[in-house]
N, C-alpha and C positions, 0 to 999 in steps of 0.2 A: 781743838783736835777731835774730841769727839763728835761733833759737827759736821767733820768732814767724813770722818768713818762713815756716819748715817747718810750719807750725799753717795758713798761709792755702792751703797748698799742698794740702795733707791734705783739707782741705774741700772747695777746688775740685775736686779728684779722688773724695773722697767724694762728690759732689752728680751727678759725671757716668755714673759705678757707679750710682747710686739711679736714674735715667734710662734707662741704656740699660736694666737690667733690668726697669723698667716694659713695654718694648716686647716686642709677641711676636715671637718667632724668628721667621724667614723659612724657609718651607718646610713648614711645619708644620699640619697639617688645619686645626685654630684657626685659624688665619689663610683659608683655603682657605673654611671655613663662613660664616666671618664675612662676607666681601665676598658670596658667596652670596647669603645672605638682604639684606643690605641693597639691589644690587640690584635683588632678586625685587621688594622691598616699592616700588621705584623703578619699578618695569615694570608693576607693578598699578596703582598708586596713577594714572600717569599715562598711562594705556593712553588712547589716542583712537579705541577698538573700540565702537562705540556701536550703528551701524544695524546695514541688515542684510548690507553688505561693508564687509570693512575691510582692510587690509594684511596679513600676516603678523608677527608678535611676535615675536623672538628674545629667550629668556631664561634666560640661565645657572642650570646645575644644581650638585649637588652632587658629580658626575666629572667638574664640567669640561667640559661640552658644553653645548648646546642644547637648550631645548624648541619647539618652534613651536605658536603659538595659533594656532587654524582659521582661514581666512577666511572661512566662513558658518557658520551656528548654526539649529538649528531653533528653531523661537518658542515652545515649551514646554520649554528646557532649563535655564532657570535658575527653581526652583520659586519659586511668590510672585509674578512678575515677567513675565509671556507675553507676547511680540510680538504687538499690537496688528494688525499684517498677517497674523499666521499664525494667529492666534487667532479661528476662526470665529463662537465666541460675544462675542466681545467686538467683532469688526469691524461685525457684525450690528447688537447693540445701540446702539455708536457712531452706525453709519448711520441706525437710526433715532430716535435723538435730535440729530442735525446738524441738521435743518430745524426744527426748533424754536429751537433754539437761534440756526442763523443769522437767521431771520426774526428775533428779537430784537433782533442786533447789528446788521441791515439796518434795523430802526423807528428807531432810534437815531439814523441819520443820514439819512431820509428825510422833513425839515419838510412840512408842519406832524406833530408827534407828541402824539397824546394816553395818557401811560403809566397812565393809570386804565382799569382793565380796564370793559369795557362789557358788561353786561348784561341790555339789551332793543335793538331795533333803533333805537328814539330815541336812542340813547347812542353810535351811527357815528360816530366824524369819519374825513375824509380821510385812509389813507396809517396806520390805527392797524390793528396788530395782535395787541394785547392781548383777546384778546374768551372770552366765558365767555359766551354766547346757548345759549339751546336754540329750537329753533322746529320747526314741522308744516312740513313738505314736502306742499306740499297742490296743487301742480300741478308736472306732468313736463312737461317742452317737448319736444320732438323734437329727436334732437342736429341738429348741423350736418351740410351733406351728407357730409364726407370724416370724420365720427365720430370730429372732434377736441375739439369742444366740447360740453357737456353743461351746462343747466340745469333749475333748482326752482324756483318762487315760493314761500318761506318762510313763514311767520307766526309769532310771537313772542305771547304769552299778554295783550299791548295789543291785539293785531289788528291791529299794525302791520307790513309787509313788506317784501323783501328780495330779490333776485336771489341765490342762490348758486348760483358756476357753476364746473367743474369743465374741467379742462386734461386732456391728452394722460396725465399719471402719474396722475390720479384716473378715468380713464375708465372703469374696471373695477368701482370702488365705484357711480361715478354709472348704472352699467348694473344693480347689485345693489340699489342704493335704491329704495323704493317708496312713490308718493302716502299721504298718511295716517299714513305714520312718521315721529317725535322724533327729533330726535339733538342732541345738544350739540355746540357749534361753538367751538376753541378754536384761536387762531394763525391764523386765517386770515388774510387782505389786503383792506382795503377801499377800494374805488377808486370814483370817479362812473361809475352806468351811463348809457349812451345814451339818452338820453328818447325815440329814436322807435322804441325796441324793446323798452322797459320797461313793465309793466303794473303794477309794483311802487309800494307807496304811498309807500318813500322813493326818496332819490336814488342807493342805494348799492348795488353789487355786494360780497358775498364772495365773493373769491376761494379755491378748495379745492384746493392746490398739493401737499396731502401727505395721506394718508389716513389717517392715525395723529390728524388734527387732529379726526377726528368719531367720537363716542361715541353707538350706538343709544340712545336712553334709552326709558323706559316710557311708556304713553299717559298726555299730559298735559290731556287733553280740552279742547283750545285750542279757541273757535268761532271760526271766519272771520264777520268782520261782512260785514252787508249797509248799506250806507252812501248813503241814500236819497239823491237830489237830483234835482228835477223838470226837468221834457224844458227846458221854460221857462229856468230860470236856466241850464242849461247849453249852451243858446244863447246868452244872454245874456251871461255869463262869457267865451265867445268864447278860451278857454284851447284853443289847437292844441297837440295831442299831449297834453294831459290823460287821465284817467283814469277814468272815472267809471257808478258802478251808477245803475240806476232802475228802474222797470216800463211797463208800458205794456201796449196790445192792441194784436194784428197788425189791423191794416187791411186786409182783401178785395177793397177797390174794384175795379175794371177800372183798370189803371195803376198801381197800387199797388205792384205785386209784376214785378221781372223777374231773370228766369233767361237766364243767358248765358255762354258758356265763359269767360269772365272775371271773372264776377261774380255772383254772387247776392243781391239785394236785398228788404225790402217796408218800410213804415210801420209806425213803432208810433204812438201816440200816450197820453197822460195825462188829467188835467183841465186841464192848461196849455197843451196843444199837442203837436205833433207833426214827428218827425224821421225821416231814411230810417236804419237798419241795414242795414251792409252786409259782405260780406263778400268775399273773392279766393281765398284757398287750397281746397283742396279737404275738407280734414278740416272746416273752418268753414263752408262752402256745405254741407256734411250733414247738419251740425247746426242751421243755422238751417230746414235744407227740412224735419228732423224734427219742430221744433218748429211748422213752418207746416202741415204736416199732421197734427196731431192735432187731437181734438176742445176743445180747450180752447184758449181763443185768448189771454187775457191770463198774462207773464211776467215775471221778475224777470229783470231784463241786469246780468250783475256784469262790469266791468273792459272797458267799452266805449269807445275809441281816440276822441277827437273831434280831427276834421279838416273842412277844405271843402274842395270842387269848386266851382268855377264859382261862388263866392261862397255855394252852395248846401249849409249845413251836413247833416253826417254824423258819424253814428257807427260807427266799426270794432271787426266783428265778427273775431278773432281768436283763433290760439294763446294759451290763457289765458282767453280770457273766456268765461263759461258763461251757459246759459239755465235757469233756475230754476223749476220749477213751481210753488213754496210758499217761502215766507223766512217770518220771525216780524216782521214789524214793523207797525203798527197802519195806516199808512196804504194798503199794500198789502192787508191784509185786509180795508181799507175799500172800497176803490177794487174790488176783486172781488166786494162785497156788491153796491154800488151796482149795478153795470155788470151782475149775473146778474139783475138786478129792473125792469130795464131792457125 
């Protein structure tokens, strides 16, 4: 029995020998290295050094002291990896792909949204800015007086048209663009234009917010239609603020014709009848007195404003709208046959 006591003894003291010699000494580099690194890898791992300040680190070395990590860093110091602020190529490019991009995130929650890309100017809806158009810029308007605002009268390979008009960040391109050139039109904004200042044949403005959104493209020999409709029905029609081409001969008569600092006026008339053209600004009153003083008296009116006075229908003569000497369409070449035989 007591033989065995001394055998449970022997054990228990053997098991406590086998223990303590598993541990390392106290005092000892081993030991010293060891907390070291495990630290370090605790100070890395959950470092909350991210931007571009942060706190000062404190992290034990291998004599027992400190290192301090910076509290700023330059943007190219970790390779692979460059601060996105400090990185002038990259800030750059960034910048110019943000408006594309946010215009997306903006269609997204601005109803109605149509995310089928459109490509003809039939294909507008409200509020969409998915768009893949190419069109002729085929009329410059005059900016606004304080040369905030810039528009084009488009056209689209239907012969269907467009306002696109350009803000304060695109003023520099819309100063560089020129009548008669393609460009592809991509992200812009489409919004309803104002029908008493639209000569355009839809209802829609694009808007050009960013100028990375328009690509020159090559001539796509788009023709602007000539889109007859007689003096007759478009009295008739009685559409104010309409839009509408025709032809006709200036009238000579005594009364016919008046010039006045406000105004510049005369008759055309058709085979159907006859209306006043008229005009207010002063680039349009030149152009219509050009047209009244050559030898040739009948023309084609493209994008003529109908309105009344005094119950007494008119056509406006405007920014945008041209006088024509020759168009191709058969009823005009008729009407010129007749009227020289005359």
């Amino acid at each position: 029995m007591p033989k065995l006591q001394n055998t449970e003894q022997d054990r228990t003291q053997n098991s406590k020998m086998k223990s303590s010699a598993s541990l390392p000494k106290q005092g000892t580099d081993d030991v010293s290295e060891s907390i070291s690194v495990d630290q370090m890898a605790v100070s890395v791992s959950e470092s909350p050094y991210i931007g571009k300040y942060a706190e000062p680190i404190a992290t034990p070395n291998s004599k027992g002291g400190t290192l301090i990590s910076p509290s700023k860093r330059d943007g190219d110091d970790v390779p692979g990896s460059p601060s996105v602020g400090k990185n002038k190529i990259l800030k750059q490019e960034g910048m110019r792909q943000f408006s594309k991009k946010f215009n997306l995130l903006e269609s997204h929650s601005s109803p109605p949204f149509n995310s089928n890309f459109a490509t003809t100017i039939a294909d507008l809806s409200l509020n969409q800015n998915n768009l893949n158009i190419t069109v002729k810029l085929h009329h410059k308007f005059e900016p606004s007086a304080k040369g905030k605002v810039g528009k084009f009268l488009g056209f689209d390979k239907s012969g269907r048209s467009a306002n696109i008009v350009f803000y304060e960040k695109t003023m520099k391109l819309f100063e560089e663009l020129m009548e008669g050139q393609y460009v592809k039109i991509a992200y812009g904004k489409v919004k309803l234009s104002k029908k008493e200042y639209s000569l355009a044949s839809s209802k829609y403005d694009i808007e050009m917010t960013d100028a990375n959104n328009i690509t020159i493209m090559e001539d796509n020999k788009f023709s602007i239609p000539f889109e007859h409709k007689s003096i007759k029905n478009i009295i008739h029609d009685e559409e104010i603020g309409g839009v509408f081409d025709c032809y006709g001969r200036i009238t000579t008569s005594h009364g016919s014709v008046i010039d006045e600092a406000s105004r510049f006026s005369f008759i055309i008339e058709d085979e159907t009848a006859d209306v006043e053209i008229i005009a207010f600004d002063e680039n349009s009153k030149d152009t219509l007195k050009a047209a009244f003083g050559m030898e040739q008296k009948i023309f084609a009116f493209q994008r003529l404003k109908y309105g009344t006075f005094q119950d007494k229908p008119q056509l406006i003569f405007r920014d945008g709208s041209e006088v024509l000497t020759r168009v191709q369409n058969q009823q005009f070449e008729s009407f010129m046959s007749d009227t020289a035989s005359v």
